[in-house]
PAKE-652651 format. One record per residue (C-alpha): residue number from 1; x, y, z. Coordinates in Angstrom, 3 decimals, decimal comma. Layout:
// residues N
<node n="NUM" X="X" Y="Y" Z="Z"/>
...
//
This chain:
// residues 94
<node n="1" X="132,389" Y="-78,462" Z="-22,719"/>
<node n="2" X="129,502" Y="-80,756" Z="-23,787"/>
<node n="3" X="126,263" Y="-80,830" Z="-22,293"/>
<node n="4" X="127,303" Y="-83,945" Z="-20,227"/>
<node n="5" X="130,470" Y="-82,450" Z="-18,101"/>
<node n="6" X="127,507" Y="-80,483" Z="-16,803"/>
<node n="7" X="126,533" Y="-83,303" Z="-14,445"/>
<node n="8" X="129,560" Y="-84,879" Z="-13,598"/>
<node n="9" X="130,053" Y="-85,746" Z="-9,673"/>
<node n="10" X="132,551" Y="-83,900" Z="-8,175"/>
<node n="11" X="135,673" Y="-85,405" Z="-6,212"/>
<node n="12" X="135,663" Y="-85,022" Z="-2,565"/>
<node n="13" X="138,854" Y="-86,184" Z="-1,881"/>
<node n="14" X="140,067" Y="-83,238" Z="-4,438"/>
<node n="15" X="138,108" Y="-80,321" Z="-3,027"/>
<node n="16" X="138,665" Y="-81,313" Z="0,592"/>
<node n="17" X="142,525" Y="-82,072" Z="0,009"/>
<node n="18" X="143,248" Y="-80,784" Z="-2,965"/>
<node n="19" X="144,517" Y="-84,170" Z="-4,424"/>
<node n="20" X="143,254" Y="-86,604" Z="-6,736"/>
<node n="21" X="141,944" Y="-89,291" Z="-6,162"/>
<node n="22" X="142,518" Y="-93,081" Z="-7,682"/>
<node n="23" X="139,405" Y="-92,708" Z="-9,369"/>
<node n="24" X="140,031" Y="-88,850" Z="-10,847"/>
<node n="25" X="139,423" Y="-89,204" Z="-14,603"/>
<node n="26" X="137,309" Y="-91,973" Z="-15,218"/>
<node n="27" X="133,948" Y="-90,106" Z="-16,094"/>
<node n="28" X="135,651" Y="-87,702" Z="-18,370"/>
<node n="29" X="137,159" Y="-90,807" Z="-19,939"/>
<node n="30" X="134,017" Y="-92,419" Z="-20,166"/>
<node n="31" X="132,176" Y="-88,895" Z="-21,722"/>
<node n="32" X="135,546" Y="-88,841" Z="-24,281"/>
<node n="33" X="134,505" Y="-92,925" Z="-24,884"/>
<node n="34" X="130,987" Y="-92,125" Z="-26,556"/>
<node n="35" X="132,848" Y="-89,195" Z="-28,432"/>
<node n="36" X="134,420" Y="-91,513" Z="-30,023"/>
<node n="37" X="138,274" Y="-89,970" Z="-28,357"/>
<node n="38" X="139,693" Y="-93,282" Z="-27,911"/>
<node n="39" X="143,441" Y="-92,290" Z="-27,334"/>
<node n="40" X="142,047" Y="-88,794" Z="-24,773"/>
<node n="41" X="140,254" Y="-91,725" Z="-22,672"/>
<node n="42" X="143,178" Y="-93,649" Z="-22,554"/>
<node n="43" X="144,835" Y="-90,678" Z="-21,674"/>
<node n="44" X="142,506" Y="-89,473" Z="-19,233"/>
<node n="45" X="142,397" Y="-92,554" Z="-17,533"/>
<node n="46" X="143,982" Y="-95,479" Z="-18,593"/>
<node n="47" X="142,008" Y="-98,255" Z="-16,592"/>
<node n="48" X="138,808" Y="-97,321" Z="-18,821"/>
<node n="49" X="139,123" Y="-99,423" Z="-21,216"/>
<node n="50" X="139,873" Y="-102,636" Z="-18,531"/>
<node n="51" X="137,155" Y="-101,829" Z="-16,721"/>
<node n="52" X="134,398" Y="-101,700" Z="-19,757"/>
<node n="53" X="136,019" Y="-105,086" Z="-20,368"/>
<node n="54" X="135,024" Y="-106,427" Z="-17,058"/>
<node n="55" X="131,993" Y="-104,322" Z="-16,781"/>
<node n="56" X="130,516" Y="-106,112" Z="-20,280"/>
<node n="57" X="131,998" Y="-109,712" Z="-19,322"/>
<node n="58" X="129,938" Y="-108,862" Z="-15,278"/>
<node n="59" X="127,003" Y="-108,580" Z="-17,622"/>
<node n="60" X="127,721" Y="-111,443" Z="-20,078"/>
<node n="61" X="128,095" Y="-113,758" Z="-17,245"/>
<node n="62" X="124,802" Y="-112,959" Z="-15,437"/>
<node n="63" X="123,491" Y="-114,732" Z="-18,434"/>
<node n="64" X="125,991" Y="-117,230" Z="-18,994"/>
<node n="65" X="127,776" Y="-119,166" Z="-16,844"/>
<node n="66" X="130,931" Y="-121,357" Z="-17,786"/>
<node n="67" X="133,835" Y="-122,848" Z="-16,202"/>
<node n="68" X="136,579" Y="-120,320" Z="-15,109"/>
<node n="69" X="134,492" Y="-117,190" Z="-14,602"/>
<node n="70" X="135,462" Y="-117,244" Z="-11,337"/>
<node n="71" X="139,408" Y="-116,890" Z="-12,304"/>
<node n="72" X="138,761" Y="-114,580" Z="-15,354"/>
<node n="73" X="136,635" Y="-112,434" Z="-12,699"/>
<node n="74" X="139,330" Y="-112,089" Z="-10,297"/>
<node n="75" X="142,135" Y="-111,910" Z="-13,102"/>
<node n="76" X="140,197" Y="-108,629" Z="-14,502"/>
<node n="77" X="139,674" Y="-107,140" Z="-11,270"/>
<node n="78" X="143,197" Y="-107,588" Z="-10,416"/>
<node n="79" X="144,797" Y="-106,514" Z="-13,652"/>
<node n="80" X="142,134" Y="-102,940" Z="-13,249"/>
<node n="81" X="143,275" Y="-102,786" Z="-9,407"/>
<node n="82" X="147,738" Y="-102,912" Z="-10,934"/>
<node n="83" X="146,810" Y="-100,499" Z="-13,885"/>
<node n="84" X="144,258" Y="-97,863" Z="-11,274"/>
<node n="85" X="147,226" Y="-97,632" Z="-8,698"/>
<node n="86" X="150,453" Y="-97,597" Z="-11,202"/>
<node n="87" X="148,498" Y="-94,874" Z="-13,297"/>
<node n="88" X="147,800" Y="-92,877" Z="-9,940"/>
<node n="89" X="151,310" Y="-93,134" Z="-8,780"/>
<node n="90" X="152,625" Y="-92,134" Z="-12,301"/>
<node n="91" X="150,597" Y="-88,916" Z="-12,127"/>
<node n="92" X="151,639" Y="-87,930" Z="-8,851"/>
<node n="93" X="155,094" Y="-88,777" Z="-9,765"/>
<node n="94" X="155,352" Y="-86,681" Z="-12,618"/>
//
């Protein structure tokens, strides 16, 4: 346990229900990101890497604007929306 899992948020949903919740993983993942444990964040969650990718190009285009930002935006937050739910229902599932 590293000195970061010490201040990780808790999940409501999970100690009120006792299920996960969509979003159930993702700041482990993110903690096993900066330890460099690429394939236990995929594992962990696999949307993490699809959302740094829209979370750096949300910040590259407050600086720069160009022509189909507006599709790529939506195209990003689609493709994290498919991969959130499908990973969800695979762990339930299984």
């Amino acid at each position: 346990m590293t000195a970061l899992e010490n201040y990780l948020l808790p999940c409501l949903n999970k100690q009120l229900f006792g299920l996960d919740c969509l979003g159930c993983g993702a700041q482990r993942a993110v903690i096993l990101l900066f330890q460099g444990e690429f394939l236990a964040a995929f594992k962990m969650y696999p949307a993490v890497y699809t959302l740094v990718l829209l979370g750096v190009f949300l910040l590259f285009n407050l600086f720069v604007k160009f022509k189909f930002d507006y599709n790529i935006r939506i195209g990003l937050i689609i493709l994290n929306a498919v991969i959130i739910v499908a990973s969800f229902l695979i762990k339930i599932i299984t």
